[in-house]
Every structure is written in structure tokens, then in C-alpha cells.
N, C-alpha and C positions, 0 to 999 in steps of 0.2 A: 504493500500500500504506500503511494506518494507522500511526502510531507504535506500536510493540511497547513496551507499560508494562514494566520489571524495578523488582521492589524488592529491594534488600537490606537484610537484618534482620540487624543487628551492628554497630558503631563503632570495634571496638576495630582491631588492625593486619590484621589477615585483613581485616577486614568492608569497611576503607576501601581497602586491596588492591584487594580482588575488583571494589570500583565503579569504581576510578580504571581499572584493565582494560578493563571493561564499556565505560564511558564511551567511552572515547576510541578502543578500537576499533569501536565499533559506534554510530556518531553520529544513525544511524535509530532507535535504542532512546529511550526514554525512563527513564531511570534515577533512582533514588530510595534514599536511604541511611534506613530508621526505625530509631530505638536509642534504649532507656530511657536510656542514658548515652553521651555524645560527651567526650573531654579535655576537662579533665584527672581526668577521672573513671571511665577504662576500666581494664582489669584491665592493659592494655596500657604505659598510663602507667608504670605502678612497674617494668617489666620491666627486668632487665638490659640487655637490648638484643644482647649479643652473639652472633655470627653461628658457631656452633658443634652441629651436627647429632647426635642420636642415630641407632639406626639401629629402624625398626617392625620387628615380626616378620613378619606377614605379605602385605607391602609388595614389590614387587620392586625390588632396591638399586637397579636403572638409572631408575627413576620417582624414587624419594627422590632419586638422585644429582642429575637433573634439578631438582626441584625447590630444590636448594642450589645446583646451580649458576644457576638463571633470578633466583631471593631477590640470591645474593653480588653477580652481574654489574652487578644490577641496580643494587644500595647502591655496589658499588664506581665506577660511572659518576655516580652523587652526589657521592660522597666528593671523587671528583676535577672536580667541576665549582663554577662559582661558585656555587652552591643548599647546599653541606657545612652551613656553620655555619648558615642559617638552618632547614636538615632536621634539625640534629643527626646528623650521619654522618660518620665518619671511621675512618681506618684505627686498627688499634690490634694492637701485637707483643706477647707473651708467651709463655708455657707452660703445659703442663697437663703433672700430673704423678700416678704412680703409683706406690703403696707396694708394689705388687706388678709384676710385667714381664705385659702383657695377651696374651690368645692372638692379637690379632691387632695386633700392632703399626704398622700403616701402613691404617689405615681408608678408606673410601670416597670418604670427602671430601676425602681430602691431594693430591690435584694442581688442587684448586678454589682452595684456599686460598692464599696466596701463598708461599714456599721453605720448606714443610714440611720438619722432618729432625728425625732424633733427639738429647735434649740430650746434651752428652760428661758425660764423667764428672766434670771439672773443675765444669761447670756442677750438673752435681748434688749434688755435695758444700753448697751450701747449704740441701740439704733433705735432711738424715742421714732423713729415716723413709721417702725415698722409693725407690724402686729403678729408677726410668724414668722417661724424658720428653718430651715432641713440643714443639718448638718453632715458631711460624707465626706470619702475619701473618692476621688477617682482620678483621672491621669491626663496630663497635661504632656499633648504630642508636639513640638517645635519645628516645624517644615522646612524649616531655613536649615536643618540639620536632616530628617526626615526623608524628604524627598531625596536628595544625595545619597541617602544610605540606601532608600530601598531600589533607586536605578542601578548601583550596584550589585546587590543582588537580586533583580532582573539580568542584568549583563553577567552575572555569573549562572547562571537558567539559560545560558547562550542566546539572553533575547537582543533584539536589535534595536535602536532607535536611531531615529531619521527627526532633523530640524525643517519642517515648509511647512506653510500653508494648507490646507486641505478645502478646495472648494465644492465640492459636491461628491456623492457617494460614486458617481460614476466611474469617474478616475482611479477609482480604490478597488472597484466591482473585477475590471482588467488586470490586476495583478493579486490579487488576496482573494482568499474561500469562502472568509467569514469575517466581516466588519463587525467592530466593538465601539460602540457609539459614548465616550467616556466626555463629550467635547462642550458639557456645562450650557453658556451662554452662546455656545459656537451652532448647537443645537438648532438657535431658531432660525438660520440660514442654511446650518446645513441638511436640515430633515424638515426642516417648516412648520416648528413647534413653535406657535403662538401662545402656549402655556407658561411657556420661558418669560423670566422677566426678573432685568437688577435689582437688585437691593445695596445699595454704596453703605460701606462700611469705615470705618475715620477711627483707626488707634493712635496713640501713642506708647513707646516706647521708655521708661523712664529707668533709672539707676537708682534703687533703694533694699539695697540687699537687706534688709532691718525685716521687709514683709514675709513672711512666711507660708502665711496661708491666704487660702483666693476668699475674694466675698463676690457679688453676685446679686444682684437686684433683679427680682423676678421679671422685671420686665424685658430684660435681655440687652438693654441699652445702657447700662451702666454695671462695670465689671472691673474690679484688680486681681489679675493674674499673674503673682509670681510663679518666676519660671527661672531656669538652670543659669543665663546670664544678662537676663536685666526683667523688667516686669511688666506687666500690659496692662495698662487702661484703654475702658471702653467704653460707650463705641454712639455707634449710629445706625440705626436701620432705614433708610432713607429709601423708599420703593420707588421704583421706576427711575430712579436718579443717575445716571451716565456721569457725574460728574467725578473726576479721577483727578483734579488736584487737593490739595489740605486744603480744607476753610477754617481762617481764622477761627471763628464762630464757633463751630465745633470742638475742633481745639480745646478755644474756653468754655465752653458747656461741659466737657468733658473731665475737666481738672477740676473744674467749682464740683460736679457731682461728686467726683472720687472721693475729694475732702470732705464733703459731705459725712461718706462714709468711713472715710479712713485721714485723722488730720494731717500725720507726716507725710503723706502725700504730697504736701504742700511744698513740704522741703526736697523732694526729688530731683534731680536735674532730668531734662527732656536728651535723650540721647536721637531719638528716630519721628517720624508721622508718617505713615501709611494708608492709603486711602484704596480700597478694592471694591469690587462686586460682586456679590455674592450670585450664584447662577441659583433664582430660587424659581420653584411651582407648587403648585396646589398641596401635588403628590410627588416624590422622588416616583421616577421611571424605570420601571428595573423590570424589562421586558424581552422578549423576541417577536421580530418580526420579519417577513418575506418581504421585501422590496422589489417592482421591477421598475426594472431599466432597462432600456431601447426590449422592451418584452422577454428579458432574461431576469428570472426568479432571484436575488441577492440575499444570504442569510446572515441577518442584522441584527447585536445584541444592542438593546439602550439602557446605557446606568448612565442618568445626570438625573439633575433639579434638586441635589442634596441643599442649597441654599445654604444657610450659616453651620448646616450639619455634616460637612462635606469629609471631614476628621474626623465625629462621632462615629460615622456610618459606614466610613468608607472599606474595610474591610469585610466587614459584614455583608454588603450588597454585592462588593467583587466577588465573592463566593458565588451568590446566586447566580452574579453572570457566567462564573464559570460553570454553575449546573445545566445553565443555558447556551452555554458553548456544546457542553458534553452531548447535549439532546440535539443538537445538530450534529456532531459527527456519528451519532446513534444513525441517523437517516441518508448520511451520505453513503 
């Protein structure tokens, strides 16, 4: 039997996900990563990194659950092996907290996570505006170190990667078996997912080795994430937003809240500003589909629309697509 060509089209944490999968279970394939951008230049790079799940609406919980728990297990056998500091991965404790008490106080993911429970009141009294709180351990993935490690170990699965462009499946359909569709925001020109749509994201970067643990305001837009070599404030969920330089503005919304929460904040120096898109949808897409082109049948896997969850998930879903790779060469 010929080598079975896979390309996948994406670089950023899904896309190199889904190849290291690909690769290493499936060593008859022939595997190919193409991405206009590879680190430290994906949308991936600037992400937080931490390992904390929404929930999709029309998703079933035990598929999501799965997919945080295949993501966590997966970081967390990193974290704890000698690969941590040169993958960037480590455990990291805090809280997330809420000004209001949620209708559902112990979420899907709290026995993934490591001694979830809820903060006492003692503990919350340093946050008078809040009224609730989860306290857990889970793991803080660094992409700026991440991705580098796992293209390595892709290129050691003897995969290959290619730096262009990728304009349409057709071009791909002529040389490769099975397209892996990993391509985020690239999706809505390259497949014509109107589902697709930004979300601009605005960290900063600061130096305050003093913080130890992350805090977290339920609302998702305000966050301290210490991390292995400086710390992350956040952020901004800004929909539909294409805008890719720092705004001032943000900036200082950003700083006023953190202090809010945490006052030495204040005293930090600003080492970085980051500004990305997050490629979000309704639903994360984690599909197969036949495509034709000029009336020739193309077998096409899609993992995007992870949105600000693209680290949570991403291991988790590259599984799936590789169980959807395997069901296509089941039929070839």
C-alpha cells in the first residue's frame, strides 16, 4: 500500500496538535504541516496559555468534557516530566472569581482539574466586589516555548513543514489524500465558513516574579497569569474587531483592573503588549467532510473555531481528528 499524503493547513496550537497526532500514530501516512505563519508569529504565541474551559452550546458536555480532559492529561504528563521548562508547561494554582454566585457552581470540568472547591469567605474578603469563588490547580501552557517544542517533535515523526500561503483546497486536493483543515480565521476564505469571526485580544506582559498564583474574573476579560518568565495581564474580548495594533485604552483599562485585583501590580514594569484574534464560532468544528472539486470527491478533516480555547482544547480535538483521519483511510 502507497504512503497516504495528509497535509495540514495551520501552525498555530491546534494545527501542530492535530500533526504531532497524525504523525506519530499513523507512521504509514505521510504528513505535512503548510502555514503562512509558524512561531513566533501565530495567533497562538500571545495566548495566555491557561488551561480553563468554556462550555459550547451545542456540543455535548461529555465530548467537551473529553476533550479537557485528553488537552489537561496530556500538559499535565509534561509539566511533570523533564520536557516542562523547555515546552513551557507547568502547573499553576489560583482562582477565578465572581461578583455575582453562578447558576451552576461546580462546572464540568472541576474533577479534571486538580482539588477544585469553593473559596471560604475568609478568602474572599480580599475581593469586596466579588461574591464567589473556585479555587484549583490546573496548567499554564507558554506557546512562545510550546509550539517550538512540539514542531520538533513532529519533525522527529518525520513530518514535514512547508512556509506559503494556502489559497483554496484545490491546490492541496492535487498533491495530498486527505486535507486537515486546522486554518482558525483562514477558514472563512478558505472553506467559506461564515460562522468564523474575530475576537481581538490586548495582553500585556509584565515583570513581577513576587505573583505566584493566577486570579481570574469570571468574566474572562480580566486575568493575572503568572507564568515560568514574566506574567500576563488581561485582556479584551473585542468581537468582530480586526484591529491588530495596542490601544492605548486598553492598555489602561487593563492595568486599572488588574490593580483592582491585585495592588503590586501597580508596581510591575511592562516588559511586552500583544494584541491577536482569536479565531472564535458558535461551536469548535471538529468534523469530516467530502468536498468536491472540479467533481472529484476530496477527504477533508475540520478542527478550528476553538476561539480563546485554542490551548484548552487543542489536544483533545487533534485526537478526534485523528479518529477522523483513521475512518478515512478505513475506506480508502
Amino acid at each position: 500500500m502507497k504512503s497516504v499524503k495528509v497535509v495540514v493547513v495551520g501552525a498555530g496550537v491546534v494545527g501542530l496538535s492535530t500533526a504531532v497526532c497524525i504523525a506519530e500514530a499513523l507512521p504509514s501516512c505521510s504528513v505535512t504541516v503548510l502555514a503562512e505563519k509558524f512561531s513566533p508569529d501565530t495567533t497562538s504565541d500571545g495566548a495566555a496559555g491557561i488551561l480553563l474551559p468554556t462550555q459550547f452550546p451545542d456540543i455535548p458536555v461529555e465530548r467537551q468534557r473529553r476533550w479537557f480532559r485528553d488537552s489537561f492529561d496530556h500538559l499535565l504528563t509534561i509539566a511533570h516530566s523533564q520536557h516542562s521548562s523547555d515546552a513551557g508547561v507547568m502547573q499553576s494554582s489560583g482562582v477565578q472569581i465572581f461578583k455575582e454566585v453562578p447558576a451552576i457552581k461546580k462546572p464540568f470540568w472541576s474533577e479534571i482539574v486538580i482539588g477544585f472547591r469553593f473559596m471560604t469567605d475568609r478568602e474572599l474578603k480580599r475581593f469586596p466586589d466579588h461574591k464567589f469563588g473556585q479555587a484549583f490547580t490546573t496548567i499554564k501552557c507558554e506557546c512562545s516555548s510550546y509550539l517550538p517544542w512540539l514542531e520538533k517533535r513532529f519533525k522527529k515523526a518525520r513530518g514535514q513543514v512547508q512556509q506559503r500561503r494556502v489559497n483554496d483546497l484545490l491546490e492541496l486536493s492535487k498533491s495530498y489524500d486527505i486535507i486537515v483543515n486546522c486554518s482558525g480565521l483562514g477558514s472563512i476564505k478558505l472553506v467559506g465558513d461564515t460562522e468564523v469571526y474575530p475576537v481581538r485580544g490586548q495582553v500585556l506582559k509584565v515583570e513581577a516574579p513576587w505573583l505566584q498564583h493566577f486570579i481570574r474574573d469570571s468574566d474572562g476579560c480580566t486575568y493575572i497569569y503568572p507564568g515560568i518568565k514574566s506574567v500576563t495581564l488581561g485582556g479584551t474580548r473585542q468581537e468582530c474587531d480586526g484591529n491588530l495594533q495596542v490601544d492605548k485604552e486598553d492598555t489602561k483599562g487593563i492595568l486599572e483592573r488588574c490593580c483592582r485585583l491585585e495592588s503590586s501590580v501597580c508596581k510591575a514594569k511592562v516588559l511586552s503588549q500583544w494584541v491577536g484574534l482569536r479565531p472564535s464560532r458558535r461551536n469548535v468544528r471538529v468534523e469530516r467532510e467530502v468536498v468536491q472539486l472540479h467533481g472529484q470527491p476530496v477527504p477533508v478533516v475540520h478542527n478550528y473555531g476553538h476561539g480563546g480555547w485554542g490551548v484548552t482544547l487543542a489536544w483533545g480535538t487533534a485526537l478526534d481528528a485523528l479518529g477522523l483521519v483513521r475512518q478515512y483511510l478505513d475506506e480508502i
